[in-house]
C-alpha beads as a LAMMPS data file, in Angstrom:
LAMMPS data file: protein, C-alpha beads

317 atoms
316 bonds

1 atom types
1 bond types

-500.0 500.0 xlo xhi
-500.0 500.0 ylo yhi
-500.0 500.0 zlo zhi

Masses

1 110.0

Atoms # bond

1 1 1 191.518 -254.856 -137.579
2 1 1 192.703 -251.383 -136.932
3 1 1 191.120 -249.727 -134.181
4 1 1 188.150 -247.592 -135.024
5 1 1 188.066 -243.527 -134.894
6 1 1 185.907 -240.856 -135.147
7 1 1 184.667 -239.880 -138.460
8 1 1 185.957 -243.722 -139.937
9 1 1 183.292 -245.063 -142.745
10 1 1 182.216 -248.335 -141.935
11 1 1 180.087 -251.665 -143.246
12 1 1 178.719 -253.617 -141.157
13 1 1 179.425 -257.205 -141.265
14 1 1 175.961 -259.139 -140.622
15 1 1 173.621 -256.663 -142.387
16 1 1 173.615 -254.570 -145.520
17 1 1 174.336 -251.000 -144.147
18 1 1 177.077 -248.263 -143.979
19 1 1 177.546 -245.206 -141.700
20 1 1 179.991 -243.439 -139.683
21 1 1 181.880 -243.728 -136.052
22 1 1 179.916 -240.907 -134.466
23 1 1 181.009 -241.874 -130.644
24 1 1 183.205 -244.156 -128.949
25 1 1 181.582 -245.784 -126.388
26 1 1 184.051 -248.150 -124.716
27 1 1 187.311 -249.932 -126.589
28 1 1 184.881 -252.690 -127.788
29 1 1 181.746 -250.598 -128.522
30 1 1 181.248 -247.684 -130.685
31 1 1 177.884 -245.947 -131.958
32 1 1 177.693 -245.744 -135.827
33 1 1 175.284 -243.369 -137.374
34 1 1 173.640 -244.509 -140.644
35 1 1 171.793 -243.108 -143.336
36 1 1 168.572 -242.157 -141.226
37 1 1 170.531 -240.200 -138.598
38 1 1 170.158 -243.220 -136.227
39 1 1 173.080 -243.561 -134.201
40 1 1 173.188 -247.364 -133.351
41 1 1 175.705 -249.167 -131.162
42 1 1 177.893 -252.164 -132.612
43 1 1 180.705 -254.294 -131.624
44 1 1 183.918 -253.037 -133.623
45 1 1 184.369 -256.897 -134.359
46 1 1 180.442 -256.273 -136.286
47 1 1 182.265 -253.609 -138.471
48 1 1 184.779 -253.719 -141.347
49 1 1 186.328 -249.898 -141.934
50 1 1 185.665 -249.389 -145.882
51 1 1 187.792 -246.117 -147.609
52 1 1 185.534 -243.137 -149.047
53 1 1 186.279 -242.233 -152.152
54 1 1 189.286 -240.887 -153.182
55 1 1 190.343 -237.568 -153.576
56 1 1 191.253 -236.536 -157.208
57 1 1 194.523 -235.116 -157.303
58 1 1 196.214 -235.856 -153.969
59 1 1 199.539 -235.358 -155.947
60 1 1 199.181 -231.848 -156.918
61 1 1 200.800 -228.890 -155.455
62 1 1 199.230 -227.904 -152.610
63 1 1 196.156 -225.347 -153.672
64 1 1 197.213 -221.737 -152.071
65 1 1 193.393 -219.704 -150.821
66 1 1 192.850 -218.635 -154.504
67 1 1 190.540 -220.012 -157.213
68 1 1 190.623 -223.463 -157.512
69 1 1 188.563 -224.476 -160.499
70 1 1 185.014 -223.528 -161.607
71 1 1 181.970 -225.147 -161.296
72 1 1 178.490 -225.532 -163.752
73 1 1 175.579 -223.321 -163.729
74 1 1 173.395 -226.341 -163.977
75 1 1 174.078 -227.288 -160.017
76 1 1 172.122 -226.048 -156.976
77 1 1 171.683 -221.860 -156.708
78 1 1 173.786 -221.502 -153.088
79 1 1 177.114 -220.858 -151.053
80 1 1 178.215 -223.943 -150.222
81 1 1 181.378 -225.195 -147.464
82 1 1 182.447 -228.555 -147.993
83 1 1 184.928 -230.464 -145.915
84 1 1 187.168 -232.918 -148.128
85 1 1 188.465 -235.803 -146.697
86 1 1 192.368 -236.417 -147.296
87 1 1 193.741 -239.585 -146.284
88 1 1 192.926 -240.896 -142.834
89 1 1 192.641 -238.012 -140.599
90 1 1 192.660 -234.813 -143.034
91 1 1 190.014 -232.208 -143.752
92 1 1 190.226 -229.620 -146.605
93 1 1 187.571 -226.598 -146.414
94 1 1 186.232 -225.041 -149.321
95 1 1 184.073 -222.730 -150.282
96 1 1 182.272 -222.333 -153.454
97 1 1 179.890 -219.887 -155.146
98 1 1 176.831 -220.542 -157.346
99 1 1 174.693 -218.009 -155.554
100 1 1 175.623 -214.237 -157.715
101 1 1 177.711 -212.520 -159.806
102 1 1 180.090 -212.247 -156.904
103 1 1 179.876 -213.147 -153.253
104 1 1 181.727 -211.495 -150.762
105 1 1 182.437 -213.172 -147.819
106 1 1 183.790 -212.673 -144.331
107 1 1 184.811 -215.691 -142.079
108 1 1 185.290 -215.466 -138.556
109 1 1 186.652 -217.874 -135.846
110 1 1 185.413 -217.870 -132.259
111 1 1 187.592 -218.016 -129.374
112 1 1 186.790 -217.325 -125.637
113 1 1 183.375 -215.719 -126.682
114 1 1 185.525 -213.399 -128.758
115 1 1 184.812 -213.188 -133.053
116 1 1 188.412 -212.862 -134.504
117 1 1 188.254 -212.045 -138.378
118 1 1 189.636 -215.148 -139.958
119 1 1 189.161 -214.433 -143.564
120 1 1 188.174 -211.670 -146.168
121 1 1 187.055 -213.543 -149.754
122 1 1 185.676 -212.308 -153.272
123 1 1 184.143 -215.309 -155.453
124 1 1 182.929 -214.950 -158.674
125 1 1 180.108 -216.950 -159.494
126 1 1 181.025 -220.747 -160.116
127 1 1 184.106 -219.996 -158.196
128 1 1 186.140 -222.307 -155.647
129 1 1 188.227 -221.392 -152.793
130 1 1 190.538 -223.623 -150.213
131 1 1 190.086 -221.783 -147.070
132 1 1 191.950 -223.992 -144.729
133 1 1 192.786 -227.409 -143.357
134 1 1 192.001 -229.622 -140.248
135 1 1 192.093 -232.920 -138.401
136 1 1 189.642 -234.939 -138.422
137 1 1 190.296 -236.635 -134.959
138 1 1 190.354 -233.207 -133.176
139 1 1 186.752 -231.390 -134.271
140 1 1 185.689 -231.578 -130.750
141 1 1 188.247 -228.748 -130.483
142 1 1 187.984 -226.865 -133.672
143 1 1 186.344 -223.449 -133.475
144 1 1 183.195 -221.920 -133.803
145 1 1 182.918 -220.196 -137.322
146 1 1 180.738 -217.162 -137.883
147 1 1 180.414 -216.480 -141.955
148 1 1 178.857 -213.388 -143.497
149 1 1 177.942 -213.577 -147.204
150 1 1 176.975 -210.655 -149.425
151 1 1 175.816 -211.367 -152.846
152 1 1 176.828 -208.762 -155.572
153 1 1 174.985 -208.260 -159.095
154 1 1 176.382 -205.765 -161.509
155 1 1 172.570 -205.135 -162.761
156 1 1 169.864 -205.999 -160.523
157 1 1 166.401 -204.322 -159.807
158 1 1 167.042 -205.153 -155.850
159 1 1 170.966 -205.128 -154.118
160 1 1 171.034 -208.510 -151.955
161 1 1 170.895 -208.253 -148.189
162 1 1 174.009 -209.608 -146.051
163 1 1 173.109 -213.265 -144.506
164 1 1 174.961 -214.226 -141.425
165 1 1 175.476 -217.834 -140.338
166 1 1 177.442 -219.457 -137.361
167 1 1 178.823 -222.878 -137.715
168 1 1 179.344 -225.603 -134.391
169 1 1 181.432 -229.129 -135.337
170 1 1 180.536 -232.371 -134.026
171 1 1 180.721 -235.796 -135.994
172 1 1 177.341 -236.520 -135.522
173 1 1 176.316 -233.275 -137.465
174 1 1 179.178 -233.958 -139.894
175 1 1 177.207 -237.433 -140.654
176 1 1 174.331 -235.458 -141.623
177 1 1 176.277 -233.264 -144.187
178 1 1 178.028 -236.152 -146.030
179 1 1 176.401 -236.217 -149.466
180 1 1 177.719 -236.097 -153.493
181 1 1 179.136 -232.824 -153.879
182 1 1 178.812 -231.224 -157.254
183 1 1 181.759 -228.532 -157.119
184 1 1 184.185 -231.273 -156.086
185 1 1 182.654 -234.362 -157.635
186 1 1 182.947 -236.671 -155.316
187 1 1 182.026 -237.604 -151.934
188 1 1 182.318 -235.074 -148.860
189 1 1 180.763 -233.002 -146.090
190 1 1 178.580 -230.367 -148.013
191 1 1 176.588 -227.707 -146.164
192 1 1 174.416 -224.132 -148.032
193 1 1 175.240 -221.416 -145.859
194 1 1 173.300 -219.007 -147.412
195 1 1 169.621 -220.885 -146.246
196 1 1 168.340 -218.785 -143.605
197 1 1 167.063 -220.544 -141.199
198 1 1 164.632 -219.329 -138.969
199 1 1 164.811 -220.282 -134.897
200 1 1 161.612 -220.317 -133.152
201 1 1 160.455 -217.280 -131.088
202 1 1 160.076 -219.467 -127.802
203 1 1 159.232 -216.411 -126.163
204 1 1 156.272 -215.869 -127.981
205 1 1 155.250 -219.834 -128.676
206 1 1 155.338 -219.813 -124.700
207 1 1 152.826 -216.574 -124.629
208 1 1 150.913 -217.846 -127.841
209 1 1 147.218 -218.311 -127.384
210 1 1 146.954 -222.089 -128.618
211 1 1 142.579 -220.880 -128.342
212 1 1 142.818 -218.994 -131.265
213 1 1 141.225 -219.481 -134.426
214 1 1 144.156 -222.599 -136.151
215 1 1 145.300 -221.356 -139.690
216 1 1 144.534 -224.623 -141.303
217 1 1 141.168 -227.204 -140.166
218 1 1 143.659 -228.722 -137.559
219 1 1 141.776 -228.620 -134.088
220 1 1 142.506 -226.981 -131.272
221 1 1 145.315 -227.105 -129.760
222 1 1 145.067 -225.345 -126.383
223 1 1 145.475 -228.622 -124.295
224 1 1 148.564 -230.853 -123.890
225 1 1 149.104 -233.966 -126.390
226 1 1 149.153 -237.152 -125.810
227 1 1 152.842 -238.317 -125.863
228 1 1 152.163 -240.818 -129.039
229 1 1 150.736 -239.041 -131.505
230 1 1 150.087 -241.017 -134.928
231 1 1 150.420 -239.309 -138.109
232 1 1 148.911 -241.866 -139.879
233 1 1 145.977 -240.107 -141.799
234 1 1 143.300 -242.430 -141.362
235 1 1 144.354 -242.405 -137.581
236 1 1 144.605 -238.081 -137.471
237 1 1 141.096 -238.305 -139.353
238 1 1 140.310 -240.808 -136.351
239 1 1 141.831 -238.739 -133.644
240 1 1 139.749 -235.831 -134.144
241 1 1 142.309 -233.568 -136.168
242 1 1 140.418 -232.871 -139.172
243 1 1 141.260 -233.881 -142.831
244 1 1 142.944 -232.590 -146.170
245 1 1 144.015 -232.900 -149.435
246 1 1 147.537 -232.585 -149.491
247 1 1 148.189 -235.616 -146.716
248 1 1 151.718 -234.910 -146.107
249 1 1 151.498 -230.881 -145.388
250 1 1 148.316 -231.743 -143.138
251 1 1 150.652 -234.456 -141.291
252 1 1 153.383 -231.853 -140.973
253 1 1 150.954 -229.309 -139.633
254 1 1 150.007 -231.792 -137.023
255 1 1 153.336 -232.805 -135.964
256 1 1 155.079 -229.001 -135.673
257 1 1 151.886 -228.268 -133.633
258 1 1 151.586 -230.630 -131.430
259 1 1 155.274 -230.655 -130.975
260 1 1 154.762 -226.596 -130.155
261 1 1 151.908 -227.453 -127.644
262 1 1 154.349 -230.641 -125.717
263 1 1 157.262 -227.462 -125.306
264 1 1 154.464 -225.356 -124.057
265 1 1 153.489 -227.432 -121.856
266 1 1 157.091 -228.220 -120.515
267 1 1 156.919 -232.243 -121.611
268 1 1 160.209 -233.728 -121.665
269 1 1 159.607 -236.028 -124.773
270 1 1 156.991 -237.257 -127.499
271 1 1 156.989 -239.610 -129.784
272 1 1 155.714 -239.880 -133.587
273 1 1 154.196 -242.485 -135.559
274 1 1 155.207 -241.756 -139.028
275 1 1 155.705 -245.506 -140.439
276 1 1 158.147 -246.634 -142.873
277 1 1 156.814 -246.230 -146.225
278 1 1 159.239 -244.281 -148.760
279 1 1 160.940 -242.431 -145.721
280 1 1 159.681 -239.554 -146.949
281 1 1 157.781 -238.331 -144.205
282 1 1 160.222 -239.792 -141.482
283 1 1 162.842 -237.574 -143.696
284 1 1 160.914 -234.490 -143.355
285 1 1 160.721 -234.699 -139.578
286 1 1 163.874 -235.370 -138.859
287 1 1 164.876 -232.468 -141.128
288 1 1 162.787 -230.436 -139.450
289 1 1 163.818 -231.545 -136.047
290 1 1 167.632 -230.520 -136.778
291 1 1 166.780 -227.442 -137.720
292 1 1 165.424 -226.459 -134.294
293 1 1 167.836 -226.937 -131.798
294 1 1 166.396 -224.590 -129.665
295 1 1 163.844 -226.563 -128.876
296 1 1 164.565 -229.933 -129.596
297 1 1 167.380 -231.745 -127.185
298 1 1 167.343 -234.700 -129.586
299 1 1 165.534 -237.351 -131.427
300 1 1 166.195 -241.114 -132.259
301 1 1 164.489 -243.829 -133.387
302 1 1 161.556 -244.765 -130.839
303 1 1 161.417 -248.343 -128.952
304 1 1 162.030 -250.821 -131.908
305 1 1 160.487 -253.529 -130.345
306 1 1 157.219 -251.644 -129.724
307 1 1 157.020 -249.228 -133.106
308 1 1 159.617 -251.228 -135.603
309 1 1 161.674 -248.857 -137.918
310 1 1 157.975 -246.471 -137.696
311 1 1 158.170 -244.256 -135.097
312 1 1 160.677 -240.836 -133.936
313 1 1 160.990 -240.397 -130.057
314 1 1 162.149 -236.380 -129.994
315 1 1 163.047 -235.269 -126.319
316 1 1 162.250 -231.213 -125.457
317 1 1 164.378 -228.984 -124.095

Bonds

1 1 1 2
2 1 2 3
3 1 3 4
4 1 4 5
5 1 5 6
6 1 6 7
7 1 7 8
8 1 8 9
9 1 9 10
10 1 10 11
11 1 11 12
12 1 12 13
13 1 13 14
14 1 14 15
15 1 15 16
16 1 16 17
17 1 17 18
18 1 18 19
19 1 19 20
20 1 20 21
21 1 21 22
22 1 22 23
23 1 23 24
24 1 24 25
25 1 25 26
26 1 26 27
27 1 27 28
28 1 28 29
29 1 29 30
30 1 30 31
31 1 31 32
32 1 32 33
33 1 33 34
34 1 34 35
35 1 35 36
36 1 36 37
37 1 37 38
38 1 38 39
39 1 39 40
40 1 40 41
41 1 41 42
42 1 42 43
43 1 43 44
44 1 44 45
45 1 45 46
46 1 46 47
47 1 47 48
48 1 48 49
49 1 49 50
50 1 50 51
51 1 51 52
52 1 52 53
53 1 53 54
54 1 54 55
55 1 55 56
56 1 56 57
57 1 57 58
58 1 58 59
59 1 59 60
60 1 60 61
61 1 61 62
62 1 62 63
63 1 63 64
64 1 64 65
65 1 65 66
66 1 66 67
67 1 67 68
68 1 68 69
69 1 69 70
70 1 70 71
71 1 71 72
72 1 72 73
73 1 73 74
74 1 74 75
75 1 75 76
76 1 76 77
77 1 77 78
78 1 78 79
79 1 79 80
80 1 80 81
81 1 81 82
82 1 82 83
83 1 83 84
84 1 84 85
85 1 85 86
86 1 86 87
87 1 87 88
88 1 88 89
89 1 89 90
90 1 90 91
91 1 91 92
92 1 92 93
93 1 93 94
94 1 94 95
95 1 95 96
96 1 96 97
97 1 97 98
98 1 98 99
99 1 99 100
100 1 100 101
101 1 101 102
102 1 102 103
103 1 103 104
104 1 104 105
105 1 105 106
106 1 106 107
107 1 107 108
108 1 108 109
109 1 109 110
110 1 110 111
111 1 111 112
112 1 112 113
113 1 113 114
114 1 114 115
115 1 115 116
116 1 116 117
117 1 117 118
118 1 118 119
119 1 119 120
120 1 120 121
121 1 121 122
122 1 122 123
123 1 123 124
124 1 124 125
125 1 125 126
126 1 126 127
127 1 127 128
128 1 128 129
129 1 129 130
130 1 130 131
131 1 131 132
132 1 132 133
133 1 133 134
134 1 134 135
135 1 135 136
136 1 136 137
137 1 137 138
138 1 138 139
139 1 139 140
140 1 140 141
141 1 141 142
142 1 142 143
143 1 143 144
144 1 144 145
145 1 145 146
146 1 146 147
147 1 147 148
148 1 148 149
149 1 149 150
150 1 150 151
151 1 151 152
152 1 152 153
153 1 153 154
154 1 154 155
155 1 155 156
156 1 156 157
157 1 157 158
158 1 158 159
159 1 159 160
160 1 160 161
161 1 161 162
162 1 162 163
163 1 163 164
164 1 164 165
165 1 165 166
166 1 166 167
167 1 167 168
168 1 168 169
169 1 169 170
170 1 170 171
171 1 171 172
172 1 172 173
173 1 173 174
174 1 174 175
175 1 175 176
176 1 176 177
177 1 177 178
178 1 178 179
179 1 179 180
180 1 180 181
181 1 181 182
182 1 182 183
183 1 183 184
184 1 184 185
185 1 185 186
186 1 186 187
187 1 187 188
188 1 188 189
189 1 189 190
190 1 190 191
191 1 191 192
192 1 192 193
193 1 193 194
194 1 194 195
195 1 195 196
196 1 196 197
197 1 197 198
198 1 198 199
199 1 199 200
200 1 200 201
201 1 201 202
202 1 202 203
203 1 203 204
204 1 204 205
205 1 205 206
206 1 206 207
207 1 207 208
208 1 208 209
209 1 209 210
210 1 210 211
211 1 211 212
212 1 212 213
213 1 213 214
214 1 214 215
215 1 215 216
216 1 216 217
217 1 217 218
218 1 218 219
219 1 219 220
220 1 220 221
221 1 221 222
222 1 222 223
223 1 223 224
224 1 224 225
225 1 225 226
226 1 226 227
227 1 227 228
228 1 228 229
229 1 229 230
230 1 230 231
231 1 231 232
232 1 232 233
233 1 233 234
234 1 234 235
235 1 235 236
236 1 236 237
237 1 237 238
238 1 238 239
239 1 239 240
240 1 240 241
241 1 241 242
242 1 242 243
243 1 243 244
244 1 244 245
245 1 245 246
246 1 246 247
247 1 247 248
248 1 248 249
249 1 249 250
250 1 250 251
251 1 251 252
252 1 252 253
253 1 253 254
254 1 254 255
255 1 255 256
256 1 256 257
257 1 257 258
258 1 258 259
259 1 259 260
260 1 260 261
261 1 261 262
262 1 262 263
263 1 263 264
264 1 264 265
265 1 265 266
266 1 266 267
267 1 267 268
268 1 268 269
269 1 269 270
270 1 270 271
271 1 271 272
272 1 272 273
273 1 273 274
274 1 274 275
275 1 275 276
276 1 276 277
277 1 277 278
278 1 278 279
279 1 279 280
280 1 280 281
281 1 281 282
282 1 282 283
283 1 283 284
284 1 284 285
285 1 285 286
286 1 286 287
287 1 287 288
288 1 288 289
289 1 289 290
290 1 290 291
291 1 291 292
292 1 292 293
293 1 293 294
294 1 294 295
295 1 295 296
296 1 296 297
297 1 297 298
298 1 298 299
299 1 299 300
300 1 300 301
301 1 301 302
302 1 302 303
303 1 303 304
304 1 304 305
305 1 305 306
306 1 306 307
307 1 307 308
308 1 308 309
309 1 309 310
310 1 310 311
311 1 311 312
312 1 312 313
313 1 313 314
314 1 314 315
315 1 315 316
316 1 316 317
């Protein structure tokens, strides 16, 4: 088989699961990240290289940084980037509006700490732009992007506010982004750049008075957690931590708490029982968890021989 590259779709050959090459480990081994964010290590021999889909119109002219086609009202409010894959090693940006009547948008590149303006864009609503192209085998080196959006209404009873959001490349984060994408209709890296995402004040969480009163029946916090904390909610109930009626906000209260109280308290990891189920609370974790990288080093799947396919081991900064 050909040898295996960064970004390359695989199947494995034993088991019923796809992901991507997210790290090369030695000329034999490579880590492949699947659908859970898991990175796992296989033999290339395990793994059979599978395309993704196609891209529609590979033989047209080559789209200039104007409108490309529209999209459908129907699809998620947003600004979206997407990355389109183009034959084995090419990456086509674009950009597309569902968000206002127009979105004006200024896209900057990084370079030696320095923010060089990059591009200057007007998008009507529903509107697609190619804003550049890449290779795929050299993100490592592509640049930090800084993007500004501001959303224009011809009629509105409140003008939008400019959103700011800064963009870092790695294949492992590119696995995470790889989903349907509606304004292209197939397959590719889609990303909303308008969701403002809040980082923690760790300043403040570090000078936060874990005594006071809790805002929900979750108790205290104050003293250090144990570094297996169960989410299971007969096992919170059991633990001490109170009960609810909606389960799975209680069990998210829990975790970002006691995952608040283990940086406080300078622990280097923890991990969480959350069980297999649906995924659905595993999902909202891990979601969670890449959203705060200013705490959270990383996270993986805990020991699988001790907590099966159950449990999320997230190390602190």
């Amino acid at each position: 088989m050909n040898q295996l590259k960064l970004g390359d779709k695989v199947r494995f050959v034993n088991e019923s699961m796809e992901g991507i090459v997210t790290s090369l480990k030695d000329k034999n081994l490579v880590g492949v990240t699947v659908e859970d964010d898991f990175e796992i290590p296989v033999m290339a021999s395990e793994l059979v290289k599978i395309k993704f889909e196609e891209k529609a119109g590979n033989n047209q002219p080559e789209l200039p940084a104007a409108k490309a086609f529209k999209g459908n009202s129907i699809h998620p409010l947003g600004v979206f980037f997407a990355f389109d894959r183009v034959g084995e090693d090419g990456i086509e940006l674009f950009v597309h509006n569902n968000l206002a009547e127009w979105v004006i948008l200024n896209v900057f590149q990084k370079e030696d700490g320095v923010y060089h303006l990059w591009q200057q864009l007007k998008l009507e609503r529903e509107e697609t732009l190619l804003l550049g192209k890449y290779k795929f085998s050299a993100i490592q080196d592509w640049k930090t992007l800084l993007v500004q959006m501001l959303p224009v209404e011809s009629h509105t009873l409140k003008p939008g506010s400019l959103v700011q959001t800064e963009l870092n490349f790695g294949v492992k984060k590119f696995h995470q982004w790889l989903k349907h994408c509606f304004f292209l209709n197939r397959q590719a890296y889609m990303l909303r750049l308008d969701e403002v995402l809040e980082p923690l004040n760790l300043k403040a969480l570090t000078q936060r008075d874990f005594a006071e009163a809790p805002v929900s029946n979750i108790k205290n916090l104050k003293d250090k957690p144990s570094s297996i904390i169960d989410l299971h909610y007969e096992a919170l109930q059991r633990n001490g931590y109170g009960s609810a009626t909606d389960i799975t906000a209680f069990q998210m209260d829990v975790f970002t708490q006691t995952l608040e109280a283990a940086f406080v308290h300078q622990m280097k990891e923890i991990v969480y029982i959350h069980g297999v189920g649906n995924a659905y609370l595993k999902n909202k974790i891990r979601t969670w968890l890449s959203k705060h990288p200013e705490m959270v080093s990383e996270f993986e799947e805990a020991d699988l021989l001790q907590f099966g396919n159950g449990a999320t081991l997230v190390k602190l900064k």
